[in-house]
matplotlib code that plots the C-alpha trace (Angstrom):
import matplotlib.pyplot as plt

x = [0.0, 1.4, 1.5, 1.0, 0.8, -1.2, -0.4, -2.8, -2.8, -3.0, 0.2, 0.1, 2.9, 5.0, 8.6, 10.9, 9.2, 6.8, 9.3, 11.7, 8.3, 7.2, 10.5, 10.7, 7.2, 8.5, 11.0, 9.8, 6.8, 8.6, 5.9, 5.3, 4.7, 3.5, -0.1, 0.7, -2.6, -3.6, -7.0, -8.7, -11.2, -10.5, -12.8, -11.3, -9.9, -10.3, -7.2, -6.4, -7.6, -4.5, -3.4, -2.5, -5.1, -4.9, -3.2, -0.5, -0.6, -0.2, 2.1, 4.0, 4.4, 5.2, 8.7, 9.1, 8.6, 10.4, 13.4, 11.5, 11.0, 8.0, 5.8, 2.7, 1.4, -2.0, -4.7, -7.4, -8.7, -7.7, -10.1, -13.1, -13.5, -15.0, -14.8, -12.4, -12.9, -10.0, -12.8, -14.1, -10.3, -9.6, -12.6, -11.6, -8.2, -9.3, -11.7, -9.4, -6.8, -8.6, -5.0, -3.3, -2.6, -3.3, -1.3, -2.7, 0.4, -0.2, 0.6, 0.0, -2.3, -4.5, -5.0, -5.2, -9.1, -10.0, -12.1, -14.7, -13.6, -16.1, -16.5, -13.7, -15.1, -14.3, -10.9, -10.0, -11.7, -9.5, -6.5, -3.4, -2.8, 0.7, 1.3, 4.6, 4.6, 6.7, 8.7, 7.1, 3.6, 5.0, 2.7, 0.0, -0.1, 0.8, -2.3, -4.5, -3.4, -4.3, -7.2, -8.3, -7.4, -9.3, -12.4, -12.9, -10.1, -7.9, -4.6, -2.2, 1.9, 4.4, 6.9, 10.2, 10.9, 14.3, 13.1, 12.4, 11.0, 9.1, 5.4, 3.7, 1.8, 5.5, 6.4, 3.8, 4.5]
y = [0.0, 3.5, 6.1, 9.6, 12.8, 15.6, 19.1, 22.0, 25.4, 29.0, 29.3, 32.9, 33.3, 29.6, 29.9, 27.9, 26.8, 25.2, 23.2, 22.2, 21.0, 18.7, 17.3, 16.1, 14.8, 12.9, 11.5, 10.5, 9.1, 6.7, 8.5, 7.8, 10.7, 14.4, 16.2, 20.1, 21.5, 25.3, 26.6, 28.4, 30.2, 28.8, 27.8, 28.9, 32.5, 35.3, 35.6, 39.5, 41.8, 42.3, 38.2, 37.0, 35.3, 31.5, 30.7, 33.4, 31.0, 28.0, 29.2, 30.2, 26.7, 25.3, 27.5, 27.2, 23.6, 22.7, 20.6, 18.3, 14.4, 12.5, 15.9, 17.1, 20.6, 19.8, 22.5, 20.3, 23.0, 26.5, 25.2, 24.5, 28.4, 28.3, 27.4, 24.3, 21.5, 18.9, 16.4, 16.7, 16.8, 13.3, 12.1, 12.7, 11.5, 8.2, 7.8, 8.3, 6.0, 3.8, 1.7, 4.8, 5.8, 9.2, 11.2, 14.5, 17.1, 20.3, 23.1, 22.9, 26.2, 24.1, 21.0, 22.7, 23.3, 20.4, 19.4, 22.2, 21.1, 20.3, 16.7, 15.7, 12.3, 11.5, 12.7, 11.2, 7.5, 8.0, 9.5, 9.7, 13.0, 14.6, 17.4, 19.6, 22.6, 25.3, 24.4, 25.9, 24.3, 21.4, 19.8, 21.5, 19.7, 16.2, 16.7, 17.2, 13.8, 11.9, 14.0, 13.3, 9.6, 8.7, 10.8, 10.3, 6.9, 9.7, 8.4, 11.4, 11.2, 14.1, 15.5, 16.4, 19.8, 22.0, 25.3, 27.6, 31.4, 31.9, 32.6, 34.0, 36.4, 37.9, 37.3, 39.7, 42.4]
z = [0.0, -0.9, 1.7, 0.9, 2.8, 2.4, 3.6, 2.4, 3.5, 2.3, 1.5, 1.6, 0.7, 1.4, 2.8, 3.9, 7.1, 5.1, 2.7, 5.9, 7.8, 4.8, 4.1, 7.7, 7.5, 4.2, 6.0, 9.0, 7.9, 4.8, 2.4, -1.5, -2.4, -1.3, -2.3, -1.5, -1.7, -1.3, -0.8, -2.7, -0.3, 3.1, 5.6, 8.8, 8.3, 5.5, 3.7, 4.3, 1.5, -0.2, -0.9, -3.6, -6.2, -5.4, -9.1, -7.7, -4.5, -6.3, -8.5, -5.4, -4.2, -7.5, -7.8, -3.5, -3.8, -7.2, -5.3, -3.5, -5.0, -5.1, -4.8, -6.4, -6.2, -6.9, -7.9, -7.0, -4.0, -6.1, -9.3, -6.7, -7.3, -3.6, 0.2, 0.6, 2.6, 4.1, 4.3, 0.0, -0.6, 1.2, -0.4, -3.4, -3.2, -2.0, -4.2, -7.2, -5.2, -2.8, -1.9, -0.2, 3.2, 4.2, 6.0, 6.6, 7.7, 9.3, 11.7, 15.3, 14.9, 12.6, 14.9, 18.1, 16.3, 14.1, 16.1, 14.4, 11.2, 8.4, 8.8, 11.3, 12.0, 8.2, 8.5, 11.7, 10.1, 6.9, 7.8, 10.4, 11.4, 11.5, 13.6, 13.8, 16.1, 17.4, 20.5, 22.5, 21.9, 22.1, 25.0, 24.1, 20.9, 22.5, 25.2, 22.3, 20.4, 23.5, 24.1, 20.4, 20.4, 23.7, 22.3, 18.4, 17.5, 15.7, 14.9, 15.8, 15.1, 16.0, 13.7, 14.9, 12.7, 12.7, 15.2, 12.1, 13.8, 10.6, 9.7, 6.6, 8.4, 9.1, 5.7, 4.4, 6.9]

ax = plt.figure().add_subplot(projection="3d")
ax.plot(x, y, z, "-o")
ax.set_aspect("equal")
plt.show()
């Protein structure tokens, strides 16, 4: 069975922190083969009002991401012209390639409220979740695996990351 992660995100703009986190999810986790998928329109926060258009997003991550192996920047959220959801992403994905394991990689911002995700249940039945994190949330985001595990099954892993002090939101100021 092929493994494969999934990371999606804004990506507004990427940088670095987001290539050195994936690469260490790649690694750690013996994946196939990497979806990078921005949003379009994203469910949990307005993209401020001067972002770039999602093809300038996902053009973005094509050039950022260029070096890495086994990667596909995939435009499958951006052409949905509207709100994207992890959930209908997954879904799709599996349907297209039912023997793959998912991986679904992200920030500890993002899984500290998954939870009130658009149908979490499907996403913790069909997929492991990684989580990397800044150092210093560290706990916080280990708490919440057990927390999540013991309450919905979710299957939770940690990724060890280099400690990279770098955000997008800085990046655009």
């Amino acid at each position: 069975m092929k493994k494969a992660g999934i990371f999606g995100g804004t990506f507004n703009p990427p940088h670095i922190g987001h290539i050195e986190s994936v690469m260490a999810a790649k690694q750690q986790l013996d994946l196939d083969l990497l979806y990078l998928i921005p949003t379009g329109h994203p469910p949990h926060k307005p993209l401020p009002e001067d972002s770039p258009e999602p093809e300038q997003r996902l053009s973005m991550l094509k050039l950022a991401s260029r070096a890495l192996s086994e990667t596909v920047v995939s435009d499958m959220e951006t052409a949905r012209g509207k709100i994207s959801y992890t959930a209908d992403t997954l879904h799709e994905l599996r349907e297209k390639y039912p023997d793959t394991q998912y991986w679904l990689i992200m920030g500890g911002d993002m899984f500290l409220s998954i939870e009130q995700w658009y149908r979490v249940d499907y996403i913790f039945r069909h997929s492991t979740i990684a989580v990397f994190a800044r150092a210093q949330e560290k706990e916080k985001i280990k708490a919440h695996m057990k927390k999540l595990g013991l309450e919905y099954g979710a299957k939770t892993v940690y990724i060890r990351t280099k400690p990279l002090d770098i955000s997008s939101t800085e990046l655009r100021r």
